[in-house]
C-alpha positions in Angstrom: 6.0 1.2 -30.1 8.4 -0.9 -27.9 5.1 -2.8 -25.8 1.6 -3.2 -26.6 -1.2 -4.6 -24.9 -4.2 -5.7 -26.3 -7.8 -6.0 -24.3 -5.7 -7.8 -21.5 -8.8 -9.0 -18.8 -7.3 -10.8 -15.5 -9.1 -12.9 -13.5 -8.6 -15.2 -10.0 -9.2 -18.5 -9.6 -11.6 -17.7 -7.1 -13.8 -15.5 -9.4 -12.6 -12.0 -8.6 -12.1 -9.6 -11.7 -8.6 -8.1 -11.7 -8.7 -5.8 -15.1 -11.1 -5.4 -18.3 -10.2 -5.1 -21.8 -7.0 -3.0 -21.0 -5.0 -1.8 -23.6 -1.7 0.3 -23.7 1.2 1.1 -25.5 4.8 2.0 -23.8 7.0 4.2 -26.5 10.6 4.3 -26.1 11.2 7.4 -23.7 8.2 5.9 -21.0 8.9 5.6 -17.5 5.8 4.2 -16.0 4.5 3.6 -12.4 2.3 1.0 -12.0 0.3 2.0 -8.6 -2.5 0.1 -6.7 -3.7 -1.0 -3.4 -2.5 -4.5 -2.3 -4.0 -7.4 -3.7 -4.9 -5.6 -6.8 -3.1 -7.2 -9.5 0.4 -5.0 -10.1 2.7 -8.1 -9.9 0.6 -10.5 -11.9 0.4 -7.8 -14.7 4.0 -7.8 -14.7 4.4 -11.0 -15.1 1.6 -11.4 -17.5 3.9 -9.4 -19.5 7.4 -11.6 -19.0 5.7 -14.3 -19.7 6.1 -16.0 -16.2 3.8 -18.9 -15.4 0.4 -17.4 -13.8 -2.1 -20.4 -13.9 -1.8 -21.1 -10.4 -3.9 -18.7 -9.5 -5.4 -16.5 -12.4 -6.8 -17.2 -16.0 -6.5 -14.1 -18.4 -7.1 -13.1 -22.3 -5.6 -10.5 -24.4 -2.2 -10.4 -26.1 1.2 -9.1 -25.2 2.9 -7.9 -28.4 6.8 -6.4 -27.9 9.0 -5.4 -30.2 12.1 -6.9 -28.5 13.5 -8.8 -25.4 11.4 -8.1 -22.0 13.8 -8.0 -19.0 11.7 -8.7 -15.8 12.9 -7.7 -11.9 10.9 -10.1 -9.8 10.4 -8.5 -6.3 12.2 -11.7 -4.7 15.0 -13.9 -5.9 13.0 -17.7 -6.1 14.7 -20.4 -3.3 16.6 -22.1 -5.8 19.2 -19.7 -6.3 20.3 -18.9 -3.5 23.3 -21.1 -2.9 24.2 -20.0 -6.6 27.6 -17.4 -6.1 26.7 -13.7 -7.8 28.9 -14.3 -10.8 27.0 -18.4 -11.7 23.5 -15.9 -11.1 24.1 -13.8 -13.7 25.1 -16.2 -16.2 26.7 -19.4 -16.4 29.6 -18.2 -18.6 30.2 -14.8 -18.3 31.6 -12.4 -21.0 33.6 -10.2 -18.3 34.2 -7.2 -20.5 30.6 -6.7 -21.1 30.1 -7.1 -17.2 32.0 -4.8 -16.4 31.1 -2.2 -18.8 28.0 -2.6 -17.0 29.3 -2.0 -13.3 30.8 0.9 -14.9 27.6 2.5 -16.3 25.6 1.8 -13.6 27.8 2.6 -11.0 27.9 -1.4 -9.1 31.3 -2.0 -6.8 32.6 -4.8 -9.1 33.8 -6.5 -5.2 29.8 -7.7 -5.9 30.3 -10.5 -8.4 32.4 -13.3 -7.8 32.0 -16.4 -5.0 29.9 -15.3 -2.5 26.6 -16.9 -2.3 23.6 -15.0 -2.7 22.0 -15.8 0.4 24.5 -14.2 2.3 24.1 -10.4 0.4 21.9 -7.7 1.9 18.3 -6.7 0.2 20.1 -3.6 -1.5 23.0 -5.9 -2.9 20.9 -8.6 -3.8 18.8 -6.1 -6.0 21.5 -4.9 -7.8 22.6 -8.5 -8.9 19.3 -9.2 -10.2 19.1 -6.2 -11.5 22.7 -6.8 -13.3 21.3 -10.2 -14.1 18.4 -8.8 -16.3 20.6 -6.1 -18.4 23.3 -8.5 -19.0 21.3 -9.8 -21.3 20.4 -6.2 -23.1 16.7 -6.2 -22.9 14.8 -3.8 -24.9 11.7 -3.4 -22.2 12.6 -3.2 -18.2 9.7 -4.3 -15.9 10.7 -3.8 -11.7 8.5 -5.3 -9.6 9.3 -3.3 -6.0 12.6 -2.7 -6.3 13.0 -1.0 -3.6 11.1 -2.8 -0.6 14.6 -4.5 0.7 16.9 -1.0 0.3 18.6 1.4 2.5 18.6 5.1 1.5 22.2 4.6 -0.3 21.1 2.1 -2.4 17.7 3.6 -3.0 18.7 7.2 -3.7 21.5 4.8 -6.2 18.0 2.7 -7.8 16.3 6.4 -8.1 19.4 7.7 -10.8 19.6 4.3 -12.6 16.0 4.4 -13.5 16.0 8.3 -14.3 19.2 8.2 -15.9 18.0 4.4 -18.3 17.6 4.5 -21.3 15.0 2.1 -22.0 11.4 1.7 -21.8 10.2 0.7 -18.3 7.0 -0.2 -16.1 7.9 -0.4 -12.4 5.8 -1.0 -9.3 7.3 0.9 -5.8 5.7 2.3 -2.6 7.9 4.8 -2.0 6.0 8.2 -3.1 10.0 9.9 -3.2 11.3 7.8 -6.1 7.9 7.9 -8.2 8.1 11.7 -8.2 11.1 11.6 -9.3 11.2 8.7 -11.3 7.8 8.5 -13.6 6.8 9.9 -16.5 3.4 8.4 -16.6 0.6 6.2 -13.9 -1.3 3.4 -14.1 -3.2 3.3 -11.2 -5.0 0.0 -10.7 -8.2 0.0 -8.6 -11.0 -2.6 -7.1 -13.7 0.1 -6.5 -17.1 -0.3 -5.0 -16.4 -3.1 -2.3 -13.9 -4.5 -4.8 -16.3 -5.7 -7.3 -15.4 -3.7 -10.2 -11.9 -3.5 -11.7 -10.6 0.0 -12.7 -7.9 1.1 -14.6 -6.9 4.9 -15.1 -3.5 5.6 -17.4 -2.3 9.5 -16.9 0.6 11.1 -19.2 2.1 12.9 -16.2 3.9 12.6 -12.7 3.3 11.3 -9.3 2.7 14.5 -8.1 0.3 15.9 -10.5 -1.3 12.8 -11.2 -2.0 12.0 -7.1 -3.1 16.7 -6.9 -5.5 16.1 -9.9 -6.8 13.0 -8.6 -7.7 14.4 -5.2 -9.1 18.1 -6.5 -11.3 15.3 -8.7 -12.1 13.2 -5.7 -13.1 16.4 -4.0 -15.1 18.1 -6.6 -16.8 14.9 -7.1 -18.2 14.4 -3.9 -19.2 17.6 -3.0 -21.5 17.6 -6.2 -22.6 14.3 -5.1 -23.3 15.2 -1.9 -25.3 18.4 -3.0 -27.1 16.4 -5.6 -28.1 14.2 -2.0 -29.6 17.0 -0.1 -31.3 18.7 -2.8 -32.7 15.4 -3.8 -34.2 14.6 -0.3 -35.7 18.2 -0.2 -37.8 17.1 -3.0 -38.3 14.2 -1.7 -39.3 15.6 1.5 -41.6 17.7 -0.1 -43.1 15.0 -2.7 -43.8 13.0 0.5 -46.0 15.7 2.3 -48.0 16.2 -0.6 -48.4 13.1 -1.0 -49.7 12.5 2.8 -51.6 15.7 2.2 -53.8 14.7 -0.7 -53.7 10.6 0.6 -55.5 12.2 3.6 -58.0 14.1 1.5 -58.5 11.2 -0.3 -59.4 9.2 2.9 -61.6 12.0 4.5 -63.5 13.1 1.6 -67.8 12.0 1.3 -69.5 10.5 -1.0 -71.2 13.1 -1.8 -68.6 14.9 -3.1 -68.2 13.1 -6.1 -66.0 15.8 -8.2 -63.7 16.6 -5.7 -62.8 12.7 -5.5 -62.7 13.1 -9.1 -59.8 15.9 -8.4 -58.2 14.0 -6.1 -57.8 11.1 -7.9 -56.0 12.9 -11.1 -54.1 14.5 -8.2 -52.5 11.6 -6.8 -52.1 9.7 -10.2 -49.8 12.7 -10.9 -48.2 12.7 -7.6 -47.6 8.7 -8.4 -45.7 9.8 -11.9 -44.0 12.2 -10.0 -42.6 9.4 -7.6 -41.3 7.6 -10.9 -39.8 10.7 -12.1 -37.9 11.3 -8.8 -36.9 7.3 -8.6 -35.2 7.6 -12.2 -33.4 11.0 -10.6 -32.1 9.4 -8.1 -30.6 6.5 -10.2 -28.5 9.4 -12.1 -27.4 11.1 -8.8 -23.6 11.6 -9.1 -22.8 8.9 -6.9 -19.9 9.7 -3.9 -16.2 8.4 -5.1 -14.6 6.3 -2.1 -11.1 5.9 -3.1 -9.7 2.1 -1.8 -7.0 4.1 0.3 -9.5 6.2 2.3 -8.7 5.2 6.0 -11.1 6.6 8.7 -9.3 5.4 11.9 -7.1 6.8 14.3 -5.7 6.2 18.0 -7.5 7.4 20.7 -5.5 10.4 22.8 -3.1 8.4 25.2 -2.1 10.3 28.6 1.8 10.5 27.9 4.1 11.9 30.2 6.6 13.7 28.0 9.2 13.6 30.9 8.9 10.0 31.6 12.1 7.8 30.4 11.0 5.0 27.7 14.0 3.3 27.2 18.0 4.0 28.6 19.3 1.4 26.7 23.4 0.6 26.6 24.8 -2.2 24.8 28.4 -3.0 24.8 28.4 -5.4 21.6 25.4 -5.4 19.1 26.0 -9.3 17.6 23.9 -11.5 14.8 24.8 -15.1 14.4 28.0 -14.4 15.7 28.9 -11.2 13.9 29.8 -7.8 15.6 27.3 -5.4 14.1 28.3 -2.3 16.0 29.2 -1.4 19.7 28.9 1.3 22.4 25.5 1.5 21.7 23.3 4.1 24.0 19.8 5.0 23.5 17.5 7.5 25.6 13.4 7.9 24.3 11.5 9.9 26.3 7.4 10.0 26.6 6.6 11.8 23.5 9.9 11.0 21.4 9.3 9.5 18.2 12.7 8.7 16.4 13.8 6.8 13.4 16.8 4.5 13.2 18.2 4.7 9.9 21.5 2.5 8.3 23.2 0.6 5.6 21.8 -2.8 5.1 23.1 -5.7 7.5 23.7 -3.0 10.1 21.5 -5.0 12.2 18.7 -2.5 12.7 16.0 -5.1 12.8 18.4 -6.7 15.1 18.4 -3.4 17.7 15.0 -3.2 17.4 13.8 -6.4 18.6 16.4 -6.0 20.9 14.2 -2.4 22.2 10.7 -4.7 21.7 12.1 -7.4 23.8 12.8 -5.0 27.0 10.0 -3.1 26.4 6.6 -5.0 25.4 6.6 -6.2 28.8 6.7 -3.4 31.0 3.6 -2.8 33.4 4.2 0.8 33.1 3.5 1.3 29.3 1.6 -0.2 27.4 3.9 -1.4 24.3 3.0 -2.8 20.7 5.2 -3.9 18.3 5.0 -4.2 14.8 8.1 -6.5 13.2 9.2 -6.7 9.2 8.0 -10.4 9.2 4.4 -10.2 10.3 4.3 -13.9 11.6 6.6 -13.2 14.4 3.6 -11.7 16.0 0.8 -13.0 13.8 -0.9 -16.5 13.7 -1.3 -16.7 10.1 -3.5 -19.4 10.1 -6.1 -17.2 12.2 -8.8 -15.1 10.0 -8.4 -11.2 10.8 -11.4 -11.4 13.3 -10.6 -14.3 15.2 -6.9 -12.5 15.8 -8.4 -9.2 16.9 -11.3 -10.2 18.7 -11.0 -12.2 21.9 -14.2 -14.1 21.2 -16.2 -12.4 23.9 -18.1 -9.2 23.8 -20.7 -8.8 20.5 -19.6 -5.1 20.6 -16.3 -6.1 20.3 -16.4 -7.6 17.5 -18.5 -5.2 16.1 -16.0 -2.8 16.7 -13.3 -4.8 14.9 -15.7 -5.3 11.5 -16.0 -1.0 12.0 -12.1 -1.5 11.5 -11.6 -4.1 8.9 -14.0 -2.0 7.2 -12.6 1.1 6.9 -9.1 -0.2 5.9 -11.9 -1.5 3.1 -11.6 -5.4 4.0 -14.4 -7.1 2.7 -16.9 -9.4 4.6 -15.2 -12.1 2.5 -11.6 -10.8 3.8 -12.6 -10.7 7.2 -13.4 -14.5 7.1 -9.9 -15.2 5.2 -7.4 -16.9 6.7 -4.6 -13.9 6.9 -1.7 -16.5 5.0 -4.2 -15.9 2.0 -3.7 -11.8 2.4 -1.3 -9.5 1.0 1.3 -8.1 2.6 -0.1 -4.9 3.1 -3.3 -6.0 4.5 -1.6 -7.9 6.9 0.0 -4.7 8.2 -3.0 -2.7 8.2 -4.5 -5.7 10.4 -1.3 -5.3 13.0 -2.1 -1.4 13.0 -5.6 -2.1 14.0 -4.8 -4.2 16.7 -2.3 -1.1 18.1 -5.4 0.9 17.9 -7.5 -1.4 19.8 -4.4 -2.4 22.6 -4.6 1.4 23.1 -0.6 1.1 23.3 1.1 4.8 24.5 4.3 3.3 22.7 4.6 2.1 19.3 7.7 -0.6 17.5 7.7 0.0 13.9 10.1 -1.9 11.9 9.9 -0.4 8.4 6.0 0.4 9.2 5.1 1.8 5.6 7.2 -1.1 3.0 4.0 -3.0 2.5 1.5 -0.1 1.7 0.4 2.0 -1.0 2.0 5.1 -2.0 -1.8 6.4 -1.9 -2.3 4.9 1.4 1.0 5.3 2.7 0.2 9.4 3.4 -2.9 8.7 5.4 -0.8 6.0 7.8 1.6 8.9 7.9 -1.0 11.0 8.9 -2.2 9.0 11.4 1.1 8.2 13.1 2.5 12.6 13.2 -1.0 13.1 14.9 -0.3 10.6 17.5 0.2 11.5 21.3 2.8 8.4 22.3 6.1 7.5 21.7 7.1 5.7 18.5 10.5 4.2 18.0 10.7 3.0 14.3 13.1 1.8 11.3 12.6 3.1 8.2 14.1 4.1 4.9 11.2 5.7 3.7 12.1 9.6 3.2 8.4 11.1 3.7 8.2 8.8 6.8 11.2 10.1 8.5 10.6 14.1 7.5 6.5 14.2 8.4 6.4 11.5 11.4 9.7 11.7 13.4 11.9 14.5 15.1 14.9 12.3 15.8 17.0 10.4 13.6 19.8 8.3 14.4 22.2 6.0 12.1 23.8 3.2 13.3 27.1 2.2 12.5 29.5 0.3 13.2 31.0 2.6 16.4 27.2 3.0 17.7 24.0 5.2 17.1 25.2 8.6 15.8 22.3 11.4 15.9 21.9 13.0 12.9 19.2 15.5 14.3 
């Protein structure tokens, strides 16, 4: 036993249960995903375990016991370290040799540590000094909290050998579907079922794969019992109900001077009456219908597309960022239907091309264009609840039509009234995907469209965005995105946008 925890219950300031009476124990050769919906609790749990500071926002009960030292991967690196250089980071007096048998085992360009300020590295390098940070000081446990939200395929395909090829114990918390697969030896799948009122927790000894195939043939056996239970139930009751009209009739009708057949009637419809209270305690024990948090029942309407039509002919001499030459001799042709990917090292200045594309583009009169940045506020009055940003205040129906929404990305009534600064990431995005739904836009801006979400929700987005009749142009790094949704790929480098398709 490396961790155990011990009837660990979690819950928010504001009153909403997180977990009850968990328990668990990691053993040495454990590789554990920790998967949930946003908002659920994954990050907190994590640091429940490091021992970071949580009473800002959650109370909680249980112990942590662990049988050595817990190193803990926050997902960001907190504001105060950032003008630290990489070598101060890791420790304040470094022991070099054990450094860089480090950079040696985990295969880390030693060109990392030295002066340069951590502010200045890229999301991939900065998780690698973090992560160097935490096994410099030989921990016995390894907790990741989304290590790889910030990475570009090098450096994630890199993070996916370290963490199969580590010896140690480890819990970690990641979207992308390709690195739990290959990564995890076990789930914990963290759930806020019926409306979010009741906390689930369900631990399986297996993979990603089998535990996501199993949990779907459950999902599906479930409710086809349930809803055959349903039918067979309102057949009785159908036919309890026309007896019952039957003999209330007779009941009504019948004389006086038919004194035994009221008699009859009367024993008739006090059984019928214990019937009723048979058939009420049935339907109490009906298997009850399983709605998984990530079921999403929306989709864009059919847009009239001309495949033939020319999106964007875009040529740029010099692609620049504060100053900096990112790449050049940059040329670009989407056509109606295209939807492409644009893939790269980090600080190629992909975001930077992108909003470059949004900027000549959501304007246009002759398409209607939505975009959907990496930092949600660019296009997102945070201080707006999710109603009052997608409904223009007029029309009932409309706003009927954006609670039919919310709802089936499963937002609460209470959500709905939120202020969106107060929801997580992932919600946030799902809000920005409704509003492309309801702008009806024929061409879509993704910049990394699927970071933020679930990897149970993440195939139903996917889903959503193959079957779609525009044009998309998107960045992305993750691997199911860019083989199920697009047919063109392109890297940019530094000598311009090389097709790899």
């Amino acid at each position: 036993m490396f961790l155990k925890i011990n009837n660990l219950s979690i819950i928010t300031n504001k009153g909403r249960s997180l977990l009850e009476d968990f328990s668990f124990v990691l053993n040495e050769k454990d590789k554990i995903a920790l998967i949930g919906e946003e908002g659920n609790g994954k990050s907190t749990i994590l640091k429940i375990i490091a021992g970071i500071d949580t009473d800002s926002y959650i109370s909680y009960s249980g112990s942590i016991e662990c049988s050595g030292r817990i190193g803990y991967l926050p997902q960001t690196i907190e504001e105060e370290y950032l003008d630290y250089d990489t070598a101060k980071y890791i420790a304040e007096e470094i022991n070099y040799n054990h450094l860089y048998s480090l950079l040696t085992r985990i295969g880390i360009d030693s060109s990392l540590i030295g002066d340069r300020k951590i502010r200045t590295l890229s999301g991939g390098e900065k998780v690698k000094v973090s992560l160097l940070k935490v096994l410099y000081n030989d921990p016995d446990v390894l907790l990741l909290d989304e290590p790889t939200n910030d990475l570009d395929l090098k450096t994630l395909i890199w993070l996916e050998e370290f963490i199969k090829n580590c010896n140690l114990p480890l819990i970690f918390v990641s979207h992308d579907e390709t690195l739990l697969e290959n990564c995890a030896n076990g789930i914990l799948h963290l759930e806020q079922l019926k409306r979010k009122s009741e906390p689930h927790i369900t631990y399986s000894g297996t993979g990603y794969r089998e535990y996501a195939e199993k949990r779907n043939s459950f999902i599906e056996r479930n409710n086809m019992i349930a809803a055959k239970e349903k039918a067979a139930f309102h057949k009785q009751m159908e036919r309890w109900r026309q007896i019952y009209q039957k003999v209330e009739h007779a009941q009504n009708t019948i004389t006086r001077q038919d004194p035994h057949g009221g008699q009859v009637l009367k024993k008739k419809m006090h059984s019928i009456k214990s019937q009723e209270r048979i058939l009420e305690n049935k339907k109490e024990n009906l298997t009850e219908k399983y709605e998984p948090e990530e079921a999403i029942d929306i989709f864009f309407e059919d847009v009239d597309m001309n495949p033939s039509k020319v999106i964007l002919d875009l040529n740029l001499d010099k692609l620049e960022h504060t100053g900096k030459l990112l790449s050049e001799n940059i040329s670009l042709k989407v056509f109606g239907k295209d939807k492409i990917c644009i893939i790269g090292d980090n600080g190629s200045g992909k975001s930077t091309l992108i909003r470059i594309i949004a900027d000549e583009l959501v304007n246009r009169k002759d398409i209607r264009c939505g975009y959907m940045p990496q930092n949600y506020y660019e296009v997102m009055d945070y201080d707006q609840t999710p109603l009052q940003f997608l409904w223009n205040g007029e029309r009932l129906s409309d706003r009927a039509k954006v609670q039919s929404f919310l709802g089936a990305l499963k937002f609460t009534t209470e959500e709905m009234e939120h202020q969106i600064s107060a929801l997580s990431e992932g919600q946030k995005c799902k809000i920005l995907l409704i509003k492309l739904i309801l702008d009806k836009c024929d061409v879509l801006i993704m910049d990394e469209p699927t970071r933020n979400l679930s990897p149970l929700s993440n195939p139903v987005i996917r889903r959503i965005l193959n079957e779609y009749k525009g044009c998309i142009i998107a960045v992305s790094h993750d691997r199911r995105f860019i083989d199920e949704v697009c047919d063109k790929v392109y890297e940019l480098r530094k000598e311009g946008l090389i097709s790899l398709t």
